[in-house]
RODO-2510 file (C-alpha; in nm, 4 decimals, decimal comma):
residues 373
     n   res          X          Y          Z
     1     x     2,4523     3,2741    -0,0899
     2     x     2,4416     2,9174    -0,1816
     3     x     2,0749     2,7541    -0,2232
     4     x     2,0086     2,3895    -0,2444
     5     x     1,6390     2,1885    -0,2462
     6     x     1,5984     1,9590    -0,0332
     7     x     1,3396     1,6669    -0,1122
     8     x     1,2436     1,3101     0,0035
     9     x     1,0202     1,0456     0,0030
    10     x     0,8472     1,0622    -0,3516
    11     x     0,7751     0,6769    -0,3062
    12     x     0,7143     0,6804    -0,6991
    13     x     0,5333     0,3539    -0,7771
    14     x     0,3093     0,3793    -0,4604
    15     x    -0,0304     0,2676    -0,5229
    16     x    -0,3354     0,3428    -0,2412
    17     x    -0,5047     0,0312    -0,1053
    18     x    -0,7550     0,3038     0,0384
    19     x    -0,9351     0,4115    -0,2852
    20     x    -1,0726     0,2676    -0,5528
    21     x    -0,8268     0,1905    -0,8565
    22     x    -0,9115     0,4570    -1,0621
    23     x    -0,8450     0,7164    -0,8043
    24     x    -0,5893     0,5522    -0,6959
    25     x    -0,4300     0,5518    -0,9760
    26     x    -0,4711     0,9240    -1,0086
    27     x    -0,2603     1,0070    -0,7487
    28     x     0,0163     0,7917    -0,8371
    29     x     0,0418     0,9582    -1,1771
    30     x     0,0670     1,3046    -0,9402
    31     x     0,3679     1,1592    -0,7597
    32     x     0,5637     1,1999    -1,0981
    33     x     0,3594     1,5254    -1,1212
    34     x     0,5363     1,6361    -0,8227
    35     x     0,8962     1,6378    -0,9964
    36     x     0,7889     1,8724    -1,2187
    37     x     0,6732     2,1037    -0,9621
    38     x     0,9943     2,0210    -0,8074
    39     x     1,2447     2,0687    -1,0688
    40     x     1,0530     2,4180    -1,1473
    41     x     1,1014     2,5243    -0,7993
    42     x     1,4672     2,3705    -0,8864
    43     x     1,4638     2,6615    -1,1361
    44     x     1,3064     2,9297    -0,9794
    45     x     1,5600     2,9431    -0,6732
    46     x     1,8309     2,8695    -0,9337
    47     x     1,9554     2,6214    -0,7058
    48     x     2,3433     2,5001    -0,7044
    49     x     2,2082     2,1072    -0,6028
    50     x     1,8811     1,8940    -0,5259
    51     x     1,9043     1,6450    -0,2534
    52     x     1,6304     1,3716    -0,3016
    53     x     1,7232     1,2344     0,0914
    54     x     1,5732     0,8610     0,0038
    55     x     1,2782     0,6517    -0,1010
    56     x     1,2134     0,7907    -0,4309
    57     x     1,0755     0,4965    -0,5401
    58     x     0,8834     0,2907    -0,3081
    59     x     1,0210    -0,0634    -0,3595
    60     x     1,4006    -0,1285    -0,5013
    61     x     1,2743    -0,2840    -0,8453
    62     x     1,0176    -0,0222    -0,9532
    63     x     0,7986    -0,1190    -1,2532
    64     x     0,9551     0,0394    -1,5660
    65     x     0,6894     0,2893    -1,6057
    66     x     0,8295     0,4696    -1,2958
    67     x     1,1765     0,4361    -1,2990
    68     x     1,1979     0,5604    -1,6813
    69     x     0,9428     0,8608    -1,5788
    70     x     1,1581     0,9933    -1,3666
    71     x     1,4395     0,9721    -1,6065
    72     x     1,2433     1,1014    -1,8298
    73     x     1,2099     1,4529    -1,6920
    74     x     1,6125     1,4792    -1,5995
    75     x     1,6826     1,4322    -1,9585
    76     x     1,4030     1,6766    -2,1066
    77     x     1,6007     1,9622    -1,8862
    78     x     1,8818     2,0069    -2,1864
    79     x     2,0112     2,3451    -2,0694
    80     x     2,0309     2,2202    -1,6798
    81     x     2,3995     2,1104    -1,5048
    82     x     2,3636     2,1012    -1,1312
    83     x     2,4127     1,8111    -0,9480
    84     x     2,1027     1,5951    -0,8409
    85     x     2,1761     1,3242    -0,6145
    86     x     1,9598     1,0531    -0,5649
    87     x     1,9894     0,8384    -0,2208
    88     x     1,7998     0,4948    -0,2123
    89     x     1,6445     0,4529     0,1029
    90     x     1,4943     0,1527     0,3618
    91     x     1,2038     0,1633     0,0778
    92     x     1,4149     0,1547    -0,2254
    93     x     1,7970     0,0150    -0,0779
    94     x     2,1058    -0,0122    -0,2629
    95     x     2,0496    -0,4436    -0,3047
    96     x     2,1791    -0,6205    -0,5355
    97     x     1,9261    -0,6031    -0,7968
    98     x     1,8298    -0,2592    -0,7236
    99     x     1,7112     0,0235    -0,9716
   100     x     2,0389     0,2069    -0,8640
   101     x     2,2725    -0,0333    -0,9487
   102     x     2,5070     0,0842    -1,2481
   103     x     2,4003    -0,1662    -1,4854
   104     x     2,0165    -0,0985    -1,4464
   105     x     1,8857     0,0481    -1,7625
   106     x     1,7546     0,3509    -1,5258
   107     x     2,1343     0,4673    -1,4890
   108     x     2,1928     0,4141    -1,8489
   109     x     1,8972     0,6539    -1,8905
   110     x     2,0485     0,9620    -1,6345
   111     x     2,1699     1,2490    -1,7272
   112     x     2,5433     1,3200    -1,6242
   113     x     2,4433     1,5864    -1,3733
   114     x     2,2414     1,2973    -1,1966
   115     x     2,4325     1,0936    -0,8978
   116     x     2,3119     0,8149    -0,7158
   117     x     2,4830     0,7522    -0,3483
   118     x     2,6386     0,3765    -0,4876
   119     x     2,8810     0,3612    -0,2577
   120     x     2,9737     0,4314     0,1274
   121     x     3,2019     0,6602     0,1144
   122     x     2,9994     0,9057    -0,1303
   123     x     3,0735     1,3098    -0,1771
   124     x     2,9728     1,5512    -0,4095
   125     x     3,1735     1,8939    -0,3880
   126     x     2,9498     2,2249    -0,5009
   127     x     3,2156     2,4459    -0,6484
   128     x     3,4870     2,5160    -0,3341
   129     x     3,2633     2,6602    -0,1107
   130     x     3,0165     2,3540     0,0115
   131     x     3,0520     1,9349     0,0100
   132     x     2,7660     1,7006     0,0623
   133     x     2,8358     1,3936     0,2055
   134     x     2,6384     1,0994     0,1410
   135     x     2,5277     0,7087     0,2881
   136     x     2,2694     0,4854     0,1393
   137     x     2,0459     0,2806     0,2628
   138     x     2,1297    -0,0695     0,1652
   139     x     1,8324    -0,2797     0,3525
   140     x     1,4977    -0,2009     0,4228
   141     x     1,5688    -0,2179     0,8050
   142     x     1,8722    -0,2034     0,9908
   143     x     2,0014    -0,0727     1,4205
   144     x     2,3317     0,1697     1,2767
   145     x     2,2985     0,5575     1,2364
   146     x     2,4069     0,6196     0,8783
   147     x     2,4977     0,9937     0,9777
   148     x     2,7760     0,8968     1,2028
   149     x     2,9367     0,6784     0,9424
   150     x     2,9692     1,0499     0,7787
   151     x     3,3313     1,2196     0,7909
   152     x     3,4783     1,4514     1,0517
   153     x     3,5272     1,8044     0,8922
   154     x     3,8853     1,7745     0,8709
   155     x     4,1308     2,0231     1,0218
   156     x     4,1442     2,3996     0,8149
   157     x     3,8486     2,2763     0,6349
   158     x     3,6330     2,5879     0,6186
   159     x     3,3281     2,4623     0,3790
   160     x     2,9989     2,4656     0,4121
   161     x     2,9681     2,0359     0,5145
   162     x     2,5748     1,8543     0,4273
   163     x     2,5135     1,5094     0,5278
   164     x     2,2639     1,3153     0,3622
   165     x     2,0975     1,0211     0,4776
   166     x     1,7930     0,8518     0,5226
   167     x     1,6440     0,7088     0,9037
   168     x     1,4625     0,8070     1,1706
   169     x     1,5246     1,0410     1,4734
   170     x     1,2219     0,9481     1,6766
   171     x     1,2285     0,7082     1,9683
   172     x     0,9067     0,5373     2,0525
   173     x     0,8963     0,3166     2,3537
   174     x     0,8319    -0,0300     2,2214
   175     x     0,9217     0,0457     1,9034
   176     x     1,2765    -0,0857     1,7069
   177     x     1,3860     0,2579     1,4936
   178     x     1,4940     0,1730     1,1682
   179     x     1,8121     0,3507     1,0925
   180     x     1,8579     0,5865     1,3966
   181     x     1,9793     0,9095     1,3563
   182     x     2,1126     1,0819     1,6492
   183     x     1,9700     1,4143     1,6558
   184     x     2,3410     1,5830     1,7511
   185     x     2,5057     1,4311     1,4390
   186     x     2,5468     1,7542     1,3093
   187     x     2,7912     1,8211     1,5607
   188     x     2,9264     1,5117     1,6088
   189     x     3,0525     1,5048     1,2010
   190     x     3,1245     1,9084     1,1824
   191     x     2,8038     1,9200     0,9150
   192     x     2,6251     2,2701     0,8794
   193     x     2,3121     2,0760     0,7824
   194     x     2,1327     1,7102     0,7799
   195     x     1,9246     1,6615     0,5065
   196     x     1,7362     1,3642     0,6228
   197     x     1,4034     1,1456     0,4919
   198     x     1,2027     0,8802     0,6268
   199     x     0,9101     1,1128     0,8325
   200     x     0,6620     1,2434     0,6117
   201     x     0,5832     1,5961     0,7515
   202     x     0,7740     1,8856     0,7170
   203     x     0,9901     1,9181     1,0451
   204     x     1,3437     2,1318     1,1461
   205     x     1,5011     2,0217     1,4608
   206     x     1,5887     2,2609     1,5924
   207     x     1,4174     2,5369     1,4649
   208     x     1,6756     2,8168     1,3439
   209     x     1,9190     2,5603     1,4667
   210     x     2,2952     2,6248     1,3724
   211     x     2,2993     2,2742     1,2133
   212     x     1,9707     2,1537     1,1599
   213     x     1,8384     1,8186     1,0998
   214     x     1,5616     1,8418     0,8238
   215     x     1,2431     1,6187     0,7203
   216     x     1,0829     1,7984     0,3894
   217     x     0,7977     1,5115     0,4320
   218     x     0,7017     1,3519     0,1213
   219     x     0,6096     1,5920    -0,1872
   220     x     0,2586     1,4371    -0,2037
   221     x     0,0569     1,2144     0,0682
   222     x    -0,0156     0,9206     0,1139
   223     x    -0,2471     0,8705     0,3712
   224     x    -0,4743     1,0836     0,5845
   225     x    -0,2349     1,0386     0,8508
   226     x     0,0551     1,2301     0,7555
   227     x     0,0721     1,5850     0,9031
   228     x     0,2442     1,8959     0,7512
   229     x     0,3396     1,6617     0,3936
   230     x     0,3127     1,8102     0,0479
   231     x     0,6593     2,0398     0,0944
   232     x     1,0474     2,0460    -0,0447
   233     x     1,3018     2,2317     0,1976
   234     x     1,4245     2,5532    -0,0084
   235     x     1,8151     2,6346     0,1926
   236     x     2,0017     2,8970     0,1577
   237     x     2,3467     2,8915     0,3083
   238     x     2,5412     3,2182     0,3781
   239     x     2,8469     3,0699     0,5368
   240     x     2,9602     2,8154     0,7392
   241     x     2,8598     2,8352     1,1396
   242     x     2,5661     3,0421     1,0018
   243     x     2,1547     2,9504     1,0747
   244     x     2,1026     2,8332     0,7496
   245     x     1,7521     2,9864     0,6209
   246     x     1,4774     2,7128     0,5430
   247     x     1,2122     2,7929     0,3229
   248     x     0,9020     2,5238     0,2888
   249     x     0,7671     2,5160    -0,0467
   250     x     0,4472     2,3887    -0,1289
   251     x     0,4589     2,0868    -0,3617
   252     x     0,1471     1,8780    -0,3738
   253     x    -0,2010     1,8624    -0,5874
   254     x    -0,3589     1,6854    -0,3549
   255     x    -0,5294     1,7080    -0,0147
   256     x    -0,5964     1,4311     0,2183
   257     x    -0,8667     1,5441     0,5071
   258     x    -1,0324     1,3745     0,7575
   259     x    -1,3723     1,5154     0,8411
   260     x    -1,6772     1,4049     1,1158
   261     x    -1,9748     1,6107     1,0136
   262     x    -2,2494     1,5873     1,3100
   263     x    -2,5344     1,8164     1,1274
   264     x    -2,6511     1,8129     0,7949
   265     x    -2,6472     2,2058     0,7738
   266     x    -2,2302     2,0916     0,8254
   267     x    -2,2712     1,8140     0,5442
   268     x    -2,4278     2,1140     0,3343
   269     x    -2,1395     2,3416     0,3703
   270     x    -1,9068     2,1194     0,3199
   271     x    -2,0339     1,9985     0,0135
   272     x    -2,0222     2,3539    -0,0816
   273     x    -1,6399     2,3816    -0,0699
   274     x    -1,4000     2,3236    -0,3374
   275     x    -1,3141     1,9859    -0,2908
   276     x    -1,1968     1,8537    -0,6707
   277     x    -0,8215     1,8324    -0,5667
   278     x    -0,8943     1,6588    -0,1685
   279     x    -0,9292     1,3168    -0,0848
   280     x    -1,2076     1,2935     0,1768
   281     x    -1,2648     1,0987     0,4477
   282     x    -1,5963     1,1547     0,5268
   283     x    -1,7517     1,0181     0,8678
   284     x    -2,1367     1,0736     0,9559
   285     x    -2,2514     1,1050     1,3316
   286     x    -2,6023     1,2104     1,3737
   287     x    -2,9518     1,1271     1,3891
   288     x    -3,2039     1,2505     1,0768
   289     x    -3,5441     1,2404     0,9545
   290     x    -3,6377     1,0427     0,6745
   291     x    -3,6205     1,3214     0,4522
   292     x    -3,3035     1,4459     0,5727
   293     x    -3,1208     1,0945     0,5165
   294     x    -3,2422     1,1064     0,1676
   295     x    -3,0852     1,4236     0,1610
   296     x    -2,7662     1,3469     0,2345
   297     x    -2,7865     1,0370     0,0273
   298     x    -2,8045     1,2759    -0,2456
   299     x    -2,5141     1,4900    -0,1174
   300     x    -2,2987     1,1952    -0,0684
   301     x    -2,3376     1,1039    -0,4483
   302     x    -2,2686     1,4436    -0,5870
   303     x    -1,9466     1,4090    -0,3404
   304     x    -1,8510     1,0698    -0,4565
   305     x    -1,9251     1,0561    -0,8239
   306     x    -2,1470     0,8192    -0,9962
   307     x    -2,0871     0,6105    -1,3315
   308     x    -2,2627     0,8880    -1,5576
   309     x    -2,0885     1,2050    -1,3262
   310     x    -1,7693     1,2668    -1,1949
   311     x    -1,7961     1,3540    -0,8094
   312     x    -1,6937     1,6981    -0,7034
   313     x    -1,4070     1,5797    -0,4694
   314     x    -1,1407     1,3540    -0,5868
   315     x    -1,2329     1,0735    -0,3668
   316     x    -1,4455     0,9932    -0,1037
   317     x    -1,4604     0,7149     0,1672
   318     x    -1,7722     0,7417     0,3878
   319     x    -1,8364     0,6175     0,6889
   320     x    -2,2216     0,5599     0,8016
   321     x    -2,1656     0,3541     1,0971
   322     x    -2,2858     0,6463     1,2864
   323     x    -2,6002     0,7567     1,1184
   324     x    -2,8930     0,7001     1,2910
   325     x    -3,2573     0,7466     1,1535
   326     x    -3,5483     0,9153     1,3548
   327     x    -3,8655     0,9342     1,1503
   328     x    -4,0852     1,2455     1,2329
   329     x    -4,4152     1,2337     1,3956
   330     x    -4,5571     1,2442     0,9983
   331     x    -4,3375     1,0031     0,8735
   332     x    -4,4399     0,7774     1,1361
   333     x    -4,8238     0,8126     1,0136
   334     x    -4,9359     0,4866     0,9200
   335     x    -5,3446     0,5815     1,0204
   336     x    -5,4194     0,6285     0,6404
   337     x    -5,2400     0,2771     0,5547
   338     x    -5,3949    -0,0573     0,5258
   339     x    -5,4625    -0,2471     0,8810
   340     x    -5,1706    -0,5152     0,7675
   341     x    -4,9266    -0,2473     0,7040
   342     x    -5,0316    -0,0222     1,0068
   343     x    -4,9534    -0,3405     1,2641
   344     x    -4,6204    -0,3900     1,0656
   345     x    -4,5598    -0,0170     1,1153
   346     x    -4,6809    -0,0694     1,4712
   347     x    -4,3582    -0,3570     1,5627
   348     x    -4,0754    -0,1729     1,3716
   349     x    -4,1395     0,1793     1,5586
   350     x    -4,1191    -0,0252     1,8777
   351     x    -3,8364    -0,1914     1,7898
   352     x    -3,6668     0,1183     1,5835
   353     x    -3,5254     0,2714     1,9430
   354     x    -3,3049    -0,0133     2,0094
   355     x    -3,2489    -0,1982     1,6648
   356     x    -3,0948    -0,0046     1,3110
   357     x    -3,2397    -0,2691     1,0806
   358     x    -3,5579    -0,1925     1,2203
   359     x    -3,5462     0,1772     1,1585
   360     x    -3,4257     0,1454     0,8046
   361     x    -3,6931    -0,1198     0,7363
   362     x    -3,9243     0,1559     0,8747
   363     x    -3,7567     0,4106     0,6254
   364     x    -3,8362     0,1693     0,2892
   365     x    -4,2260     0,1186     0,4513
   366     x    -4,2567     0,5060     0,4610
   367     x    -4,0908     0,5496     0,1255
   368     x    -4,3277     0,2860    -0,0263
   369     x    -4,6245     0,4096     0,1014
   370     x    -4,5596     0,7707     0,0346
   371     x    -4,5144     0,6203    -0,3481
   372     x    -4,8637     0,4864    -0,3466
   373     x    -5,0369     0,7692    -0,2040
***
């Protein structure tokens, strides 16, 4: 049986606008961290070829930092020899001053075993049994389907046939695709399987297709938006015209999760999880006490960190918009207060219904008086 890996869509280099700059820069270290897991998977399935199906890095002139990274790790794996082939995508294309082209110092750097698609008309054979075929991007946008600029399987030719390419096989009404694939090139080009990037989830079209076409999704995410990422495509080929079987691997550190809590005792639990490897997205709709928003002012630090802790998930953006404060009957007990404060108390709780700055300027009256009691 003949096993490949299938990845895509590392976008080393990618830096989150989302977060703050430290954690942000966290996870773009983990984006290299991810080839490691990678090439140990690479290992584990003794595989005879990785496929990286475009956008490994996520502009065409990566800073060095990247680009020698990743070069890095080929070259520290002495007793490895299978081919890895490295397609630039509508991220990173095949331009003129690319990373890929042959006089970049990152080809100097490869390892033999290493082959970026450079060319049109691109093929790598895997002993006599299997070919991959190959077609870079060489814009970031473009209207032709690189998979059907792929060659026929020739006449008596009896091999195992993988196209590799990078575009899109979704049609969205109003929306120009950038680098179409049609989801029958497969068939149309005699291949046995598309290894494709671009989508960021995990997908297999069909599913225990004959000749599937195959998003692994990117190895780690990138937004909050991006269903089913975090996986490389383990395939295992037993012979041509045979359901190739398509194993999804696990890959990524770190979690992205969007969460709307609407109770505190749901705040409380999930505060009790183990959140140190998710980036949180943390949205707040209900109504508390006093008490109970000082509560979860509390909960929210422990969550996000402060400058003397570290928080106990790996990032957190909150939104309040939705909190709304209702004082209890005893916070709203003024009758012990001076007459000055007591007619101040008096106009905020009438306005408080209708107007937030009113019931948070109620909040600081309580908390002051409470201190001077």
């Amino acid at each position: 049986m003949l096993t490949i890996l299938h990845t895509a869509d590392l976008h080393l280099g990618h830096v989150s606008r989302q977060l703050d700059a430290e954690t942000a820069k966290k996870l773009a270290q983990a984006r290299l961290g991810a080839v490691d897991t990678i090439l140990g998977l690479a290992r584990q399935y003794d595989v005879r070829a990785i496929l990286c199906a475009g956008d490994i890095f996520d502009t065409a002139q990566p800073e060095e930092d990247w680009w020698r990274g990743l070069a890095d790790r080929f070259t520290r794996m002495t007793d490895w020899n299978a081919p890895v082939i490295l397609l630039p995508g509508n991220h990173d294309p095949l331009t003129r001053d690319s990373v890929y082209q042959r006089g970049h110092a990152f080809r100097r750097a490869l390892p033999p075993w290493v082959h970026v698609v450079d060319r049109d008309e691109f093929a790598v054979e895997l002993g006599t049994e299997a070919v991959v075929y190959a077609r870079p991007c060489r814009s970031t946008a473009g209207a032709d389907d690189p998979s059907l600029a792929l060659p026929d399987r020739a006449e008596g030719d009896d091999r195992i046939r993988i196209g590799l390419v990078h575009g899109s096989t979704f049609d969205l009404q109003g929306y120009q695709t950038n680098f179409p694939i049609a989801r029958d090139a497969p068939e149309q080009r005699g291949m046995d399987y598309l290894a494709i990037g671009d989508f960021h989830g995990f997908r297999v079209m069909p599913e225990n297709g004959i000749a599937p076409v195959v998003y692994p999704g990117t190895p780690e995410p990138t937004n909050f938006k991006e269903q089913g990422a975090g996986h490389v495509a383990i395939v295992s080929f037993r012979r041509r015209g045979a359901s190739p079987k398509i194993r999804k691997e696990r890959v990524a550190r770190w979690t992205w999760r969007d969460e709307t809590v609407s109770s505190i005792v749901g705040l409380r639990n999930l505060a009790a999880e183990d959140l140190s490897s998710t980036i949180l997205r943390l949205r707040l709709e209900m109504t508390v006490s006093i008490a109970e928003h000082d509560e979860i002012a509390g909960i929210l630090r422990s969550l996000a960190g402060t400058l003397a802790s570290h928080g106990r998930a790996a990032g957190v953006i909150e939104d309040r918009t939705r909190l709304r404060i209702q004082a209890s009957a005893e916070e709203t007990d003024f009758d012990a207060a001076p007459e000055t404060i007591q007619e101040v108390a008096a106009v905020l709780k009438e306005r408080a219904a209708s107007c937030e700055k009113s019931r948070r300027a109620l909040v600081i009256l309580y908390r002051t008086m409470s201190g001077l009691r």
